[in-house]
C-alpha positions in Angstrom: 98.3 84.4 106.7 95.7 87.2 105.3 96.6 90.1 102.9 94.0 92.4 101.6 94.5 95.5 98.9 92.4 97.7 97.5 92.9 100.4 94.9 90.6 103.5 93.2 92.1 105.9 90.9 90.6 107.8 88.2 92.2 109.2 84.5 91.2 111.6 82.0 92.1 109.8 79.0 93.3 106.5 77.4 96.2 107.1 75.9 96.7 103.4 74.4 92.8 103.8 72.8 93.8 106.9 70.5 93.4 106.9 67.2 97.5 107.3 65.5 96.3 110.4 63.6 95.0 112.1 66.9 98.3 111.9 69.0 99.6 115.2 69.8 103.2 115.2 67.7 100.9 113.8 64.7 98.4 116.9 64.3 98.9 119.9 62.7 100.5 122.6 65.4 99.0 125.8 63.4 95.4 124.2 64.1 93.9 125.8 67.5 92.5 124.6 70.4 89.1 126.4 70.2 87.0 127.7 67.2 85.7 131.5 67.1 82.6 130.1 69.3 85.1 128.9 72.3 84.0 125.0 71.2 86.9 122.5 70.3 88.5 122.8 66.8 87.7 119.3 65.3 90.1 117.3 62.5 89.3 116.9 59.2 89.2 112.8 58.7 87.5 112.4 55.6 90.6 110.8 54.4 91.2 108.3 56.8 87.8 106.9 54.6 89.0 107.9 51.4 85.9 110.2 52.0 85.9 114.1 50.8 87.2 116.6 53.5 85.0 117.5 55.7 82.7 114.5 55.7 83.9 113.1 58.8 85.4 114.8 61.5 86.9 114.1 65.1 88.0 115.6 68.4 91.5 116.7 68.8 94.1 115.9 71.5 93.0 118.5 73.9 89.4 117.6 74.0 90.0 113.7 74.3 91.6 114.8 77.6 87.5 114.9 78.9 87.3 111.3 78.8 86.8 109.6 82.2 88.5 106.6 83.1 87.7 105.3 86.7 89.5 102.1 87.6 88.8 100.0 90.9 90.3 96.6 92.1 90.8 94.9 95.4 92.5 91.4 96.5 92.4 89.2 98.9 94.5 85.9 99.9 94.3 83.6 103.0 95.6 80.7 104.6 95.3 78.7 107.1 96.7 75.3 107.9 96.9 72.8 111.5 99.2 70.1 112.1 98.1 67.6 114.7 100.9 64.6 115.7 98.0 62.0 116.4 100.1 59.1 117.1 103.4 58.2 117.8 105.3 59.0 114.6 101.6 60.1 112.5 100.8 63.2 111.6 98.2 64.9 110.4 98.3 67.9 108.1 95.7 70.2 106.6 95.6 73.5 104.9 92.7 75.7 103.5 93.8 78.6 100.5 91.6 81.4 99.4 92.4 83.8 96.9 89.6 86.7 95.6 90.3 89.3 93.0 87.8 91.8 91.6 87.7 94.5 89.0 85.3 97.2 88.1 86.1 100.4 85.2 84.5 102.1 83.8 84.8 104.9 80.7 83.0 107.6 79.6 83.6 109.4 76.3 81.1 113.0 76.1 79.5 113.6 73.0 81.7 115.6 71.2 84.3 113.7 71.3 82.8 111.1 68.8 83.7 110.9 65.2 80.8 112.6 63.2 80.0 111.8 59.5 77.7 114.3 57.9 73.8 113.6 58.4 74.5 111.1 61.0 73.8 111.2 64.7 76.4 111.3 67.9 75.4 110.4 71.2 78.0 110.1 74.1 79.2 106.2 75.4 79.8 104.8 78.5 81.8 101.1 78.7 81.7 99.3 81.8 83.3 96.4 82.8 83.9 94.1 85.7 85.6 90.8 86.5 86.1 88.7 90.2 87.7 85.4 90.4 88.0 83.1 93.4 89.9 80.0 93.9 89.9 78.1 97.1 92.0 74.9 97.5 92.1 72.5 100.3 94.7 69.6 101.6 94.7 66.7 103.4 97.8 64.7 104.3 98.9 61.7 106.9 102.5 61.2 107.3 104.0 58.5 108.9 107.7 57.8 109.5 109.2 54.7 111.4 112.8 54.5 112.6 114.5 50.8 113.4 118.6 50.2 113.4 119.4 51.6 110.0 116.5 51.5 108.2 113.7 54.1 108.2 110.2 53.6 106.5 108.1 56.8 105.4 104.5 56.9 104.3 102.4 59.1 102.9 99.1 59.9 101.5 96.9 63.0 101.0 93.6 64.2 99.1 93.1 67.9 97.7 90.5 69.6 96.1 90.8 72.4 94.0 88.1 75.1 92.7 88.0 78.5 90.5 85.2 80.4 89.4 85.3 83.9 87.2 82.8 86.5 86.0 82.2 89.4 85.0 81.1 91.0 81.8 81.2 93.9 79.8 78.5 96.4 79.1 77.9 100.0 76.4 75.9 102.8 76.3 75.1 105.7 74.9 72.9 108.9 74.7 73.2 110.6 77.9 71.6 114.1 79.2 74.1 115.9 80.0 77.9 115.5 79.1 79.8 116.6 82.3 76.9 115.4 85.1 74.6 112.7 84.1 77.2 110.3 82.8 75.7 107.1 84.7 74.2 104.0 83.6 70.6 105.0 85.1 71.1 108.4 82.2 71.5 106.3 79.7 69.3 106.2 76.9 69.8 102.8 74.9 72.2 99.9 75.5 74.3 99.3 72.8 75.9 96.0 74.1 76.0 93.9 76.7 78.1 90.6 77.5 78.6 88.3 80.2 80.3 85.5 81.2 80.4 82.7 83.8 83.4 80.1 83.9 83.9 77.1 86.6 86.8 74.4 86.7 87.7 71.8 89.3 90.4 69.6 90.5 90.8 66.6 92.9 93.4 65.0 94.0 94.7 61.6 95.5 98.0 60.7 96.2 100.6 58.6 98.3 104.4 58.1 98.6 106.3 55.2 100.1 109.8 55.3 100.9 112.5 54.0 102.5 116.0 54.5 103.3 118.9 52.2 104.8 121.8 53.8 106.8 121.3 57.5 104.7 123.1 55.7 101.8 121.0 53.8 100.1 117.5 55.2 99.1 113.9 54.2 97.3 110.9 56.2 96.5 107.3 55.0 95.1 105.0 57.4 94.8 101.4 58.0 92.9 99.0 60.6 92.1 95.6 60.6 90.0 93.9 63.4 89.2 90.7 64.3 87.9 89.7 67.5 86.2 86.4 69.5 85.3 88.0 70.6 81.8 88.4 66.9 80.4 85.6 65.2 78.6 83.6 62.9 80.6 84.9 60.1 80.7 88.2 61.0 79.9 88.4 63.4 83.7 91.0 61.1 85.7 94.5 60.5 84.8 97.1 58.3 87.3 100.6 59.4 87.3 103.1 56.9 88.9 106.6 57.7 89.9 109.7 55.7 90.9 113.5 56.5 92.0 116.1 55.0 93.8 119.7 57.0 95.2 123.0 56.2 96.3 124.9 58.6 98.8 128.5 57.8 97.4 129.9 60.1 99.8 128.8 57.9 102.5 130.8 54.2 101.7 133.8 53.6 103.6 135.8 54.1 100.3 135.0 57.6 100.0 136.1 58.3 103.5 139.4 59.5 102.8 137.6 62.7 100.6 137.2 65.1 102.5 136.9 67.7 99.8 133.5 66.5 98.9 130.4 67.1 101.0 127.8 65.6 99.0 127.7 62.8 96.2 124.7 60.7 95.5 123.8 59.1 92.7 119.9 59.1 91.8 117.9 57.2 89.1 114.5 58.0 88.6 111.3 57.2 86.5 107.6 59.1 86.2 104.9 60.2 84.4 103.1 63.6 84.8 100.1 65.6 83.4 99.0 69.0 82.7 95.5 70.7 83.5 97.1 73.9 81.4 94.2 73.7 78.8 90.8 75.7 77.6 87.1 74.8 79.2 85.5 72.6 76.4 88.9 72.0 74.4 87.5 68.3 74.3 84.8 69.3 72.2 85.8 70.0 68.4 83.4 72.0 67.1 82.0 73.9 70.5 83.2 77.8 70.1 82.1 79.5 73.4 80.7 83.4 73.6 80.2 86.3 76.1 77.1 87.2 74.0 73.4 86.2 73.5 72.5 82.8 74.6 75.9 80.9 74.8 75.9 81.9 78.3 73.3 79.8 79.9 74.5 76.8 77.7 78.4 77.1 79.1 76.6 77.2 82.7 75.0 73.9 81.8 77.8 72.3 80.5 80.2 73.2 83.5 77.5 71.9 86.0 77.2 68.5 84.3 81.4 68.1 84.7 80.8 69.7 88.4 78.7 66.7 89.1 81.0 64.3 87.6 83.9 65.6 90.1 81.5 65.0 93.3 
């Protein structure tokens, strides 16, 4: 199975990054568009700051609809699997996942759309930001099933191997040439932040199952599974789950014969343990805060490659 998807589309504005007092129904309807020199009217903000009237001033609804918004994604998810009967009553299964998702925007705000405090410089900003994430898991599995009289014997065992990897990062500038043409990151004058961020996690997987089953009435299950993960201390990466149940198809003794009404009655007892993966990279460590910024980077880079290692 593949399925691909892509998607591009572009918007003038961001509604959900307004400021309250720059929503349409909120400003002042006897306010115009335009001043007597065909630029946009701006609002009076001062007292958003407790600051006089006049002191600060932004762009009103009509000009915030110059922003550009671009927005681009695309997805991909595969799989393929083969079963292969290699002896009488074995069988061999695999299957290979892929899944790819990326993510690029971007958003560009001219000039005179900034808030402007008196005596200070405005400059328009650009904010870019991207994201991907893979996964890919793989599966391998023997079953084995063996038929006598009334009894029937199962088997099972199989390994799997998870992976995941995301990046992406977010980047602003400002100061460009020209508002309406040389909005680009090549125009830009200064950077005014940039961020990334690199995260890997890892699972493997062993497990079995043995079963058995007399006459379709009376049944027993043992199974196992350990797992190891990359987002557990070292150490601390493996935990065994063990699992046991037994059943009784009522429906099926000689008593029950007569009830017709009923199609299926079993009775089923059962014992296990499980586990969860369902936690933050570098929860195990108490004081470790991770960043998108500066150096902190490179150092959660190193410490996923050391628990990489571990899950070889």
């Amino acid at each position: 199975m593949l399925s691909y998807s892509y998607s591009k589309r572009t918007s003038p504005s961001q509604e959900s990054i307004m400021a309250p007092d720059t929503h349409p129904w909120l400003v002042r309807p006897d306010l115009p568009v335009y001043d007597e020199n065909g630029d946009y009217t701006r609002l009076d903000k001062g007292s958003l700051y407790f600051m006089p009237s006049g002191y600060v001033s932004g762009p009103n609804p009509v000009a915030l609809l110059n922003r550009k918004a671009k927005y681009e994604s695309d997805q991909f998810m595969g799989n393929v699997y083969v079963d292969i009967e290699l002896l009488r009553n074995l069988k061999f299964h695999s299957d290979f996942t892929l899944a790819s998702y990326n993510y690029d925007n971007s958003y560009f705000s001219p000039s005179y759309l900034q808030e402007i405090w008196v005596g200070s410089p405005y400059y328009a900003q650009l904010t870019t930001n991207n994201s991907k994430y893979v996964s890919t898991s793989i599966n391998f599995r023997l079953d084995y099933n063996y038929h006598t009289g009334k009894h029937l014997f199962g088997a099972m065992a199989g390994y799997g191997a998870d992976r995941s990897r995301s990046t992406g990062g977010t980047n602003m500038y400002q100061g460009f040439p020209n508002d309406d043409n040389l909005d680009n990151v090549g125009s830009a004058q200064s950077v005014l932040m940039y961020s990334d961020y690199v995260a890997k996690s890892g699972l493997n997987s062993v497990y079995g199952r043995l079963s058995y089953d007399y006459d379709s009435r009376y049944l027993l299950e043992v199974s196992m599974r350990a797992d190891a993960s990359s987002k557990f201390g070292p150490g601390n990466q493996w935990g065994v789950f063990p699992a046991v149940s037994t059943g009784w198809v009522i429906n099926r003794e000689a008593f029950m014969e007569k009830a017709s009404w009923i199609d299926n009655l079993k009775m089923r007892l059962s014992w296990g343990q499980t586990g969860s993966t369902n936690v933050s990279d570098f929860s195990f460590r108490q004081f470790y805060t991770s960043s998108q910024y500066g150096e902190s980077s490179s150092v959660k880079l190193q410490d996923l490659s050391i628990g990489k290692r571990q899950m070889k």
